[in-house]
C-alpha positions as CSV (number, residue, x, y, z in Angstrom):
1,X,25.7,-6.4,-2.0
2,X,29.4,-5.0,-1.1
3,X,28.9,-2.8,-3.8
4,X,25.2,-1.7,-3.3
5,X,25.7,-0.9,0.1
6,X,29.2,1.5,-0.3
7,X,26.6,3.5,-2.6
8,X,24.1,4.2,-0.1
9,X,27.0,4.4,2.5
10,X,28.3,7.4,0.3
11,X,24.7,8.6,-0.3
12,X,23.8,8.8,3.8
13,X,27.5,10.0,4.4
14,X,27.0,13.0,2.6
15,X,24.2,14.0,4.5
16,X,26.2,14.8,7.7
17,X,24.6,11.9,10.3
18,X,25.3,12.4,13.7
19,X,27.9,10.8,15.2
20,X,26.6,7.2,16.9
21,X,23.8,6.6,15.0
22,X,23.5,3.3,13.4
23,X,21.4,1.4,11.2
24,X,18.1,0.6,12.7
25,X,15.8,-2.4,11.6
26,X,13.8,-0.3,9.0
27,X,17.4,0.5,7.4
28,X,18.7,-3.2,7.0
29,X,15.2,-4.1,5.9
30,X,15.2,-1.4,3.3
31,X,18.7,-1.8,2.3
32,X,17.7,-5.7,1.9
33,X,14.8,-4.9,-0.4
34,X,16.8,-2.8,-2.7
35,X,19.7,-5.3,-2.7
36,X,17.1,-8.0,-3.9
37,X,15.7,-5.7,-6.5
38,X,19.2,-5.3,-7.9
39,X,20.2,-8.6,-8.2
40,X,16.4,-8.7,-10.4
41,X,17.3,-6.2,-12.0
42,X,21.0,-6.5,-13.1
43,X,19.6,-9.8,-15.7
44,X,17.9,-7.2,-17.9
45,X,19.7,-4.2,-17.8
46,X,22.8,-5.8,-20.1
47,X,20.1,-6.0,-22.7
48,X,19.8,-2.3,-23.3
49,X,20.4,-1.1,-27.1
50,X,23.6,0.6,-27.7
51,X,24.4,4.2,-28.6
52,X,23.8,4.5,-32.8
53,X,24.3,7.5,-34.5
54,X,24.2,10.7,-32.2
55,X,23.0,12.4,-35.0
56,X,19.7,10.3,-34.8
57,X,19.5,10.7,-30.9
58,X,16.4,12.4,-29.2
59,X,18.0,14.0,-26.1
60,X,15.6,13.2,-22.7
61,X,15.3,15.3,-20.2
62,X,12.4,13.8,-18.7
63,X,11.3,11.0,-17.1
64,X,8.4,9.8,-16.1
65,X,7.0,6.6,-14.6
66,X,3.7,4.9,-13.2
67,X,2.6,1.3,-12.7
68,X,-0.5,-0.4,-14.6
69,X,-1.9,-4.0,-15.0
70,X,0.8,-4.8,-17.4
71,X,3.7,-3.9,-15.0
72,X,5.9,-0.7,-15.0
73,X,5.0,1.8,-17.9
74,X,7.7,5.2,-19.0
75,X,7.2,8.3,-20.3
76,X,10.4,10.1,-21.8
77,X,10.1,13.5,-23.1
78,X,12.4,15.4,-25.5
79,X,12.0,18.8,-25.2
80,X,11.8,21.1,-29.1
81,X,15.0,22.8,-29.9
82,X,15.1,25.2,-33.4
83,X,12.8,23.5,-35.9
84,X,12.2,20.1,-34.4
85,X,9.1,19.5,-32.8
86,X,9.1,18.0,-29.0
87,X,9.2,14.7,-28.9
88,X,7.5,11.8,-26.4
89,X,8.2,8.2,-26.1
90,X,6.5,5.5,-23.7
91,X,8.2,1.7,-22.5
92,X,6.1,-0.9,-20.9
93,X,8.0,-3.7,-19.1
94,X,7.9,-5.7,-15.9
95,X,11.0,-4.2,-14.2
96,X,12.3,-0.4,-15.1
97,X,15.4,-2.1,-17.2
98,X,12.5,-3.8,-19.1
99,X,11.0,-0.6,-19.2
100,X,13.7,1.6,-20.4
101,X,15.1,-1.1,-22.9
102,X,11.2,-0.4,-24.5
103,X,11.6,3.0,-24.4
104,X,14.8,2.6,-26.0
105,X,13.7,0.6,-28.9
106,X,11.9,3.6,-30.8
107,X,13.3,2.0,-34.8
108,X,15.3,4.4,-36.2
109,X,15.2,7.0,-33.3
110,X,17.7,6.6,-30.5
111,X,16.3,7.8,-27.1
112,X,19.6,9.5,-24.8
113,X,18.7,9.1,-21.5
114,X,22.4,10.4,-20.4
115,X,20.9,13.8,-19.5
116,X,17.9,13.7,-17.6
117,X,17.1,16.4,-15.4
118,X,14.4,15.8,-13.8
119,X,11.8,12.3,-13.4
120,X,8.5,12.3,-12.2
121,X,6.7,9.4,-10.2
122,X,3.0,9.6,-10.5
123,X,0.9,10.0,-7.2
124,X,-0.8,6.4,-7.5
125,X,2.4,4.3,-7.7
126,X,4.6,5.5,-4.4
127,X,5.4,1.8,-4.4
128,X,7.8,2.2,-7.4
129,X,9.6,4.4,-5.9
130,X,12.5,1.9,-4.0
131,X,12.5,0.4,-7.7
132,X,13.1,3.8,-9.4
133,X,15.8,4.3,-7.2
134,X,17.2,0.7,-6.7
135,X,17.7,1.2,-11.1
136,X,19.4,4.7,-10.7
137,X,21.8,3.4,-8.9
138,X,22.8,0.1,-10.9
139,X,22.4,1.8,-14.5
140,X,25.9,4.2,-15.2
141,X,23.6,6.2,-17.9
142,X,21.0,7.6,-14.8
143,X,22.1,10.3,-12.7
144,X,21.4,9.8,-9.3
145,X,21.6,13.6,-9.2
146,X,18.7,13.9,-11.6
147,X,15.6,15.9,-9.4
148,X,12.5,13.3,-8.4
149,X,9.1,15.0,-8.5
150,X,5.4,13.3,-7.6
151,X,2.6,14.7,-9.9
152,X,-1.1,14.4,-8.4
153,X,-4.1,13.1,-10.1
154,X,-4.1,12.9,-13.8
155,X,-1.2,15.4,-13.8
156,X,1.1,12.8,-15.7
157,X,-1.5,12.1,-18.9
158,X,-2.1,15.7,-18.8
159,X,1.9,16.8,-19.1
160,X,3.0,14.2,-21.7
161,X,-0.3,14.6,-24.1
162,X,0.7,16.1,-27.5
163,X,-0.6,19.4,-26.7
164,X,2.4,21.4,-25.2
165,X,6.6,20.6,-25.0
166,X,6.4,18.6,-21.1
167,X,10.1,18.6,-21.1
168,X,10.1,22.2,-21.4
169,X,7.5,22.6,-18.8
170,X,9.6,20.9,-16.3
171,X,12.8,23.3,-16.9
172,X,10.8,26.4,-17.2
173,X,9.2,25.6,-13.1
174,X,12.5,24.7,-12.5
175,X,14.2,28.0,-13.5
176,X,11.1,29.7,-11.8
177,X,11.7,27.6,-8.2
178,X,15.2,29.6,-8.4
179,X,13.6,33.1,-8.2
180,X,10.4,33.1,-6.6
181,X,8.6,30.1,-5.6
182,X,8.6,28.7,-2.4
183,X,9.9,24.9,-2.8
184,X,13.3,23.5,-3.4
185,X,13.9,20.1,-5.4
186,X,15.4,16.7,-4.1
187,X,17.9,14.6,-6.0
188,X,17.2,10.7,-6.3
189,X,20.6,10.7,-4.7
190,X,19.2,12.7,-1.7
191,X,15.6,10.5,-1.2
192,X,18.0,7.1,-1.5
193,X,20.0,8.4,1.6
194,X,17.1,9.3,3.3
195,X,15.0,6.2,3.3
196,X,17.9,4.0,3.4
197,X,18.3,5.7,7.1
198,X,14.1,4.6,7.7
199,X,13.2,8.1,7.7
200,X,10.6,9.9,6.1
201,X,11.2,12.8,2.8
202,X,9.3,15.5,1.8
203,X,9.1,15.4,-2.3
204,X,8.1,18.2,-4.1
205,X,4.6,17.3,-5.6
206,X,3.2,19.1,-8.9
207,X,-0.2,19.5,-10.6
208,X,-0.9,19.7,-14.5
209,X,-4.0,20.7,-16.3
210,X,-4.5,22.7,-19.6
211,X,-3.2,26.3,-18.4
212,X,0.1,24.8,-17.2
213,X,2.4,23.1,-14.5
214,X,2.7,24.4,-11.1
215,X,4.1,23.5,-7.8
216,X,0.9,22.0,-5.5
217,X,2.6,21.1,-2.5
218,X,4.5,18.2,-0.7
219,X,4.4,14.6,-0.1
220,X,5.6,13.0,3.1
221,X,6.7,9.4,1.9
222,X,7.9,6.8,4.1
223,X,7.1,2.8,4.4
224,X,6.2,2.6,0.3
225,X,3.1,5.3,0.6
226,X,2.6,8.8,0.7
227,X,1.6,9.7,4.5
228,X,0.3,13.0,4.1
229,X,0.1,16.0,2.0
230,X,1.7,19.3,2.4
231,X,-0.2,22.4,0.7
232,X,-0.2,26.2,0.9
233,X,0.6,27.5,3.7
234,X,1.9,23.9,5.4
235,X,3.5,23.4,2.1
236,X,6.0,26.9,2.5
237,X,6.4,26.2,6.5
238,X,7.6,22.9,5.3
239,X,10.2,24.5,2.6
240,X,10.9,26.4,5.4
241,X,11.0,23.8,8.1
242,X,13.7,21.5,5.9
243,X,16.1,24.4,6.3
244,X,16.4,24.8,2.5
245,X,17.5,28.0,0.3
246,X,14.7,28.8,-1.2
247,X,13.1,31.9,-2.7
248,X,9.3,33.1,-3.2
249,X,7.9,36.3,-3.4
250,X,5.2,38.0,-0.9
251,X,3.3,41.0,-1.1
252,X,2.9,43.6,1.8
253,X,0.1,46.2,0.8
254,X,1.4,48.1,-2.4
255,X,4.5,46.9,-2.2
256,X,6.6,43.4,-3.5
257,X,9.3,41.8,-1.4
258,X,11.1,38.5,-2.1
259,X,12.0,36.6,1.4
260,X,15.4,33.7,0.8
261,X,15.6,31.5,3.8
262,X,19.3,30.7,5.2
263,X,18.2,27.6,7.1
264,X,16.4,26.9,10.9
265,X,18.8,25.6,13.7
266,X,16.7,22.9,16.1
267,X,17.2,22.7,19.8
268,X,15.7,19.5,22.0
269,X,14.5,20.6,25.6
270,X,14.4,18.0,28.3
271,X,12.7,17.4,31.0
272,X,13.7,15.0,33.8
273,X,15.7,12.9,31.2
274,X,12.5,12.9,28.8
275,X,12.5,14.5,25.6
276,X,9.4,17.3,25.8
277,X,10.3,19.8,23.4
278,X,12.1,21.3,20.2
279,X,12.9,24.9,19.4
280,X,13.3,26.2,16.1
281,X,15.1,29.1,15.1
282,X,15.0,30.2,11.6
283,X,16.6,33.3,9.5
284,X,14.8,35.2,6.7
285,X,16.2,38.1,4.6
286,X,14.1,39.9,2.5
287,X,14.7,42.3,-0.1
288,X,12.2,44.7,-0.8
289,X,11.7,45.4,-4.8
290,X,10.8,48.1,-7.0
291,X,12.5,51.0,-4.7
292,X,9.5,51.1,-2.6
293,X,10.8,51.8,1.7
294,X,9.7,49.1,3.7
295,X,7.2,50.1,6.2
296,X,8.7,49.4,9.9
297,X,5.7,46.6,10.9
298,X,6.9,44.8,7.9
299,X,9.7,42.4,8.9
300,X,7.5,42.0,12.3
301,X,4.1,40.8,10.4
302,X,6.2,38.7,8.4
303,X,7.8,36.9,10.9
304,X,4.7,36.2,12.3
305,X,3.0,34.8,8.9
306,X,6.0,32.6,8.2
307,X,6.4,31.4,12.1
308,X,2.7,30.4,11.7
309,X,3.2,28.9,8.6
310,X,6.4,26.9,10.2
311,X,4.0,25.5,13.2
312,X,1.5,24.1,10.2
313,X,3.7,22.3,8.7
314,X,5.5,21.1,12.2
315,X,1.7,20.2,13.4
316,X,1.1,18.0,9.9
317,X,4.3,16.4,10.4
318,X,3.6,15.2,14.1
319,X,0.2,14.2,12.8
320,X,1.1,11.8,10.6
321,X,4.1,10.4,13.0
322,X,6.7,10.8,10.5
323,X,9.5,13.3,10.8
324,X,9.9,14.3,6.9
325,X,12.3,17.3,7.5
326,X,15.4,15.7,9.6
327,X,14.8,17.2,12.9
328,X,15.7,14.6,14.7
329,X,19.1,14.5,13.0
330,X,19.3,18.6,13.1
331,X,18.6,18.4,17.1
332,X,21.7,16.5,17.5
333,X,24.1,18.1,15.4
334,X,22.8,20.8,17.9
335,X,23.6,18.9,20.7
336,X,25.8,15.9,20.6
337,X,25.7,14.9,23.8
338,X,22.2,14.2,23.6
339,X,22.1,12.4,20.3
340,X,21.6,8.9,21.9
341,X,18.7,10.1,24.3
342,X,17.1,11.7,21.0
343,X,17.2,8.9,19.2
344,X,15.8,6.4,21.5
345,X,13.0,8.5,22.7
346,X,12.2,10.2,19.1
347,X,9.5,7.7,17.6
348,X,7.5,7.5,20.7
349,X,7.7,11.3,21.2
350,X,8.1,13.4,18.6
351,X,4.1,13.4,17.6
352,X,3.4,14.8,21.0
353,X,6.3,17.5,21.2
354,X,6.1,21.2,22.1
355,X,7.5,22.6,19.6
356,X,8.6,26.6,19.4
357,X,9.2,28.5,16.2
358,X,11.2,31.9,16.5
359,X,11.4,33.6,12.8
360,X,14.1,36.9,12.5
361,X,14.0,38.5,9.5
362,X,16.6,40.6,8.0
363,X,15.6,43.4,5.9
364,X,17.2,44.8,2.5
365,X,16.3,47.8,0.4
366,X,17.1,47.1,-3.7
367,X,17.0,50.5,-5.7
């Protein structure tokens, strides 16, 4: 348990808490659950296979998982490099080291788990998750730095059918979320440190079909379900919201700009000792592209789209009672000497908040 815990006491450190907050019942009860779940765990994992021949191994950068009647089922993808076709592999077992030591045992084909990228947990099993993440941690082979995904409906049959390269899918919308879409990714590292504080996380959900694999949205998990969804224009607000860099690209009339967010700072407002309000601040710049001039309403019509989009996903958030984007935490870095009044009044006020949203946007011409 020593051990367990100085993880996720690493995990949540690096996140920057505020000063004074300590673990509330939700986090001992989570960190309890995942503690048990190791100790279940830690029985199978020694039976893994060892490494054979590297030059037999089929190098994953995917991982997938979902739960079915018979227990915990994988997906592992491999994606096609020069002549060798992609490759998919699936383990069934009652724990995820069951699981994996399935997926391992392929006969004469090795399956190298020790680069995984990127692992997707389908939309009907949000109970897996603490499992997913209990395993991460206790096997040295998976990165907790490896990027957790939700896919919706039958997105995960769809992705690893034996139609198209899944693992290549997953880097190409990777390298794409870099440039221009509106979304940033979360580490299993990341979600761990998140829960094991009884908050709520936004994950990044996707949808697959026949024509391809896209970003759809976001999930707002807390408590072992998904509490809401998060699409269009809630879904960027959110992106927004979290205070992440992320990139996506708008179009004003005729001409193409591509907006980068550098983060929102939030400020609590009292009132009389109660908690009543936040304000957020956020920073754009935008860079307009093809050598078109930016028209002077611009920066002002798109501060207004994006503030609206901001209040959406603020409003979805409040609905469902669960702050997925840290603002608690954010409010007081931004003012430590009300941390302890924040965090005592948060559950019971945050759905009912007034909440502000100021956008400036910062203008850039690229010839």
């Amino acid at each position: 348990m020593k051990v367990f815990a100085s993880l996720f006491q690493k995990a949540a450190g690096s996140r920057g808490r505020a000063p004074g907050s300590v673990a509330g019942p939700q986090h001992v009860a989570w960190m309890l659950t995942l503690t048990s779940l190791l100790l279940t765990l830690s029985g199978c994992a020694a039976g893994l296979p060892q490494s054979r021949e590297s030059g037999h191994n089929a190098v994953v950068s995917l991982l997938a998982a979902k739960t079915q009647e018979n227990g915990i089922c994988l997906y592992a993808a491999a994606e096609g490099r020069e002549q060798e076709d992609p490759k998919l592999f699936q383990g069934q077992g009652n724990t995820p080291a069951a699981a994996v030591a399935a997926l391992e045992d392929q006969g004469e084909q090795v399956v190298d788990r020790a680069h995984v990228e990127h692992m997707i947990l389908d939309e009907s099993s949000p109970q897996l998750l603490p499992e997913l993440l209990s395993y991460a941690f206790r096997e040295s082979q998976q990165s907790t730095e490896t990027f957790l995904w939700i896919i919706r409906g039958e997105g995960l049959e769809t992705l690893f059918s034996s139609d198209g390269d899944a693992a290549q899918r997953m880097n190409v919308l990777k390298t794409a979320a870099k440039d221009h879409q509106g979304f940033a990714s979360v580490t299993l590292r990341e979600t761990a440190a998140i829960l094991a504080e009884g908050d709520a996380v936004l994950l990044p959900a996707l949808e697959a079909d026949q024509e391809g694999l896209r970003f759809w949205g976001y999930g707002l998990y807390h408590d072992g379900a998904f509490q809401t969804w998060l699409t269009g224009d809630a879904a960027l607000g959110a992106g927004l919201l979290r205070g992440d860099t992320i990139h996506w690209t708008t179009g004003v009339e005729d001409r193409a700009m591509t907006l980068h967010s550098t983060g929102c700072t939030v400020t609590p407002y009292f009132t009389k000792g109660t908690l009543t309000g936040l304000g957020l601040h956020c920073r754009l710049e935008g860079v307009v592209l093809g050598g078109w001039e930016s028209a002077a309403e611009d920066p002002k019509r798109l501060e207004e789209e994006t503030a609206r989009c901001i209040r959406t996903a603020a409003a979805r958030l409040q609905l469902a009672g669960q702050d997925g984007a840290e603002l608690a935490r954010r409010a007081g870095l931004r003012r430590w000497g009300q941390w302890t009044a924040i965090r005592e009044q948060w559950q019971e006020q945050f759905p009912k908040l007034e909440i502000g949203v100021e956008v400036h946007l910062t203008v850039a011409e690229r010839y």
